[in-house]
C-alpha positions in Angstrom: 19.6 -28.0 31.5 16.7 -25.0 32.2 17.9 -23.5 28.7 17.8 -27.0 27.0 14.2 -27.7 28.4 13.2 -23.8 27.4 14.4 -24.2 23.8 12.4 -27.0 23.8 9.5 -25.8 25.4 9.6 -22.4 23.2 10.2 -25.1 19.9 7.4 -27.0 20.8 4.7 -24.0 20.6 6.3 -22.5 18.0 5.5 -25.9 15.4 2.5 -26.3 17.2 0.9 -23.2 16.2 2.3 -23.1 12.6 1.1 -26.5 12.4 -2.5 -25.5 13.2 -2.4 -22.1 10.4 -0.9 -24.4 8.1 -3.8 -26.8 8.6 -6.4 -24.0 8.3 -4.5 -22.8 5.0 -4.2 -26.2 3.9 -8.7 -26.8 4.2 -8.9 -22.9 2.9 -6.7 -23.9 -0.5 -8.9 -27.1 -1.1 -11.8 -25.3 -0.9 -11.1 -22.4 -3.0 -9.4 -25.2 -5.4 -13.0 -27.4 -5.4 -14.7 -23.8 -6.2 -12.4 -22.9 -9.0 -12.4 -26.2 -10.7 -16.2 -26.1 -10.7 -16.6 -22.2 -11.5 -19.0 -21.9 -8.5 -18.8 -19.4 -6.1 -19.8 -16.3 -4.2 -18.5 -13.4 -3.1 -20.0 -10.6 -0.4 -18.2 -7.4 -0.1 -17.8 -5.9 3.1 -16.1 -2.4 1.2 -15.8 -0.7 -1.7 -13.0 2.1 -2.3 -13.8 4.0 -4.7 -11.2 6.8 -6.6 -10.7 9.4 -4.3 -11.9 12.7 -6.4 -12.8 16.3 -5.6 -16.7 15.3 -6.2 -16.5 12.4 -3.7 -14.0 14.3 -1.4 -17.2 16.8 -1.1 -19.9 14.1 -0.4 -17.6 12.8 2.4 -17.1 16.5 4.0 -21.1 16.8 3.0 -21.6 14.0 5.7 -22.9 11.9 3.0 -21.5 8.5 3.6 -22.3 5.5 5.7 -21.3 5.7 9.5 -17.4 4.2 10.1 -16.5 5.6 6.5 -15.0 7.6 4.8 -14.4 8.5 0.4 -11.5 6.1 0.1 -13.0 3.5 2.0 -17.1 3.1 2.1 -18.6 0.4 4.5 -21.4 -1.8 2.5 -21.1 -4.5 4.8 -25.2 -3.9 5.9 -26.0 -3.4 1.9 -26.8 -6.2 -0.1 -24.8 -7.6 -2.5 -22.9 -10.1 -4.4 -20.8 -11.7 -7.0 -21.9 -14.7 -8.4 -20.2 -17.1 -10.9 -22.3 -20.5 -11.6 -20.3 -22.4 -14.4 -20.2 -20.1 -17.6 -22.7 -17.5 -16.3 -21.8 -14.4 -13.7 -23.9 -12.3 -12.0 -23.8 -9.4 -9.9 -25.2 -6.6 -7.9 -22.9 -4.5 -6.3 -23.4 -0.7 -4.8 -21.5 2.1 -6.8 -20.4 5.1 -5.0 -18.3 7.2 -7.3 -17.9 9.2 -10.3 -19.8 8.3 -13.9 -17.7 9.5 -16.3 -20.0 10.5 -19.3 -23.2 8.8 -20.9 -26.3 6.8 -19.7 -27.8 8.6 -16.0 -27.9 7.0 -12.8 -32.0 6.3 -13.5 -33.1 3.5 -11.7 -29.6 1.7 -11.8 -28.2 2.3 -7.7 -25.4 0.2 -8.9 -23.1 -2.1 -11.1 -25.2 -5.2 -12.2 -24.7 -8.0 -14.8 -26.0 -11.1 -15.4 -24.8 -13.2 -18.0 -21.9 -15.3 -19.9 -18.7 -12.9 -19.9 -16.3 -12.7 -22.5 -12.7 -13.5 -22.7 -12.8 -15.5 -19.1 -9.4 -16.4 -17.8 -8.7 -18.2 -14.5 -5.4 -18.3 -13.3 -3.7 -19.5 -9.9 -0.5 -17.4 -9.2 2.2 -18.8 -7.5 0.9 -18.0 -3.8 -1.8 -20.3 -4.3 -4.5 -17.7 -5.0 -6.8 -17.1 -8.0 -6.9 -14.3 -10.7 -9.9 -14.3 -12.8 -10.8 -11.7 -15.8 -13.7 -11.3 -17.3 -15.4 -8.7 -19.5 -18.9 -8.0 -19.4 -21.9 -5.8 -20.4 -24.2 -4.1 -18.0 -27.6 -5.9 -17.4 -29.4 -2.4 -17.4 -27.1 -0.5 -20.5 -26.9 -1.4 -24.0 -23.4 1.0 -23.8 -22.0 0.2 -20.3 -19.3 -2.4 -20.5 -17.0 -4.0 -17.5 -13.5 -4.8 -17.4 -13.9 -6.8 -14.1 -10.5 -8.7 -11.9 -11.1 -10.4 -9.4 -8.2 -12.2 -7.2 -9.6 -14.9 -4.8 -7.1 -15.7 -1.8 -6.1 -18.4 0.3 -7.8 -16.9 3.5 -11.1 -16.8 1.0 -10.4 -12.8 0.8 -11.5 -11.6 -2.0 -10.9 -7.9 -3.7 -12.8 -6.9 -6.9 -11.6 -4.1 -9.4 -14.1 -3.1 -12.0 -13.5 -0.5 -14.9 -16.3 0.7 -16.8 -16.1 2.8 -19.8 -19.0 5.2 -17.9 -17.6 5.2 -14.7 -14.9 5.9 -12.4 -12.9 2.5 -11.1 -14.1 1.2 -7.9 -12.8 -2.3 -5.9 -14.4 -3.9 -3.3 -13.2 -6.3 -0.9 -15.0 -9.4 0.4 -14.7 -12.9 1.4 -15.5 -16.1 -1.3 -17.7 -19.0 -0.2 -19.1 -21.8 -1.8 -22.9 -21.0 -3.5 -25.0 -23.5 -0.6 -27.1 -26.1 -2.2 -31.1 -25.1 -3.0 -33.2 -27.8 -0.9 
């Protein structure tokens, strides 16, 4: 009888709290679903990992890099920054740290920003329930900087980020996706 009533017992909390993460999952997927179907969203970034290379290798032993980091995995959690898609238009502004290839200069430009209608936009949802979305787009500062930008939106509302640039080393962040609030 004692093993009967602790098999039961043990059952019991076992649904109960599946039941509850299911529930949470379940709000999370309508969400992001309501987001994608209306191509509305934000993303903040809370890292970036950029490719680990001798020239950032020696910035990180240089001391160089934002307290709790390190070269394959940079906190920007207190920079600003953001990902933006408002119906066919994206923007962005996110902090590079990394290599540029060849071309351009850093000049005024701290980072990857673009602001406009992307080309070739696809929006996929994968099996699991998440989001792939691929874009291409040029930089809002350089006539000759172009992105290859993936982004893959979760279930949790993670987010990662993978740009490629044809001037720059590749770089992902990783952030969480909200909904844009609405201006008063």
């Amino acid at each position: 009888m004692k093993k009967l009533i602790i098999v039961m017992v043990t059952s019991f909390v076992i649904v109960t709290c599946g039941s509850s993460d299911l529930k949470s999952n379940n709000q999370s997927n309508k969400i992001l679903d309501e987001m994608m179907r209306n191509k509305t969203f934000q993303i903040e970034s809370s890292s970036a990992q950029p490719q680990v290379t001798l020239a950032m290798q020696q910035i990180g032993n240089a001391g160089m890099l934002p307290l709790g980091s390190n070269v394959a995995n940079i906190d920007i959690s207190s920079h600003s920054n953001y990902l933006k898609m408002e119906n066919d238009s994206v923007m962005a502004f996110l902090p590079f740290y990394g290599e540029r290839q060849f071309g351009g200069g850093y000049n005024n430009n701290e980072g990857i920003a673009f602001d406009g209608i992307p080309h070739n936009l696809t929006i996929e949802k994968d099996r699991r329930d998440s989001y792939d979305i691929r874009f291409n787009i040029k930089d809002k500062n350089s006539s000759s900087e172009y992105y290859q930008v993936f982004i893959k939106l979760f279930t949790n509302l993670a987010s990662t980020i993978t740009i490629n640039s044809n001037q720059r080393r590749s770089i992902q962040y990783r952030g969480t996706v909200s909904a844009i609030p609405a201006e008063n």
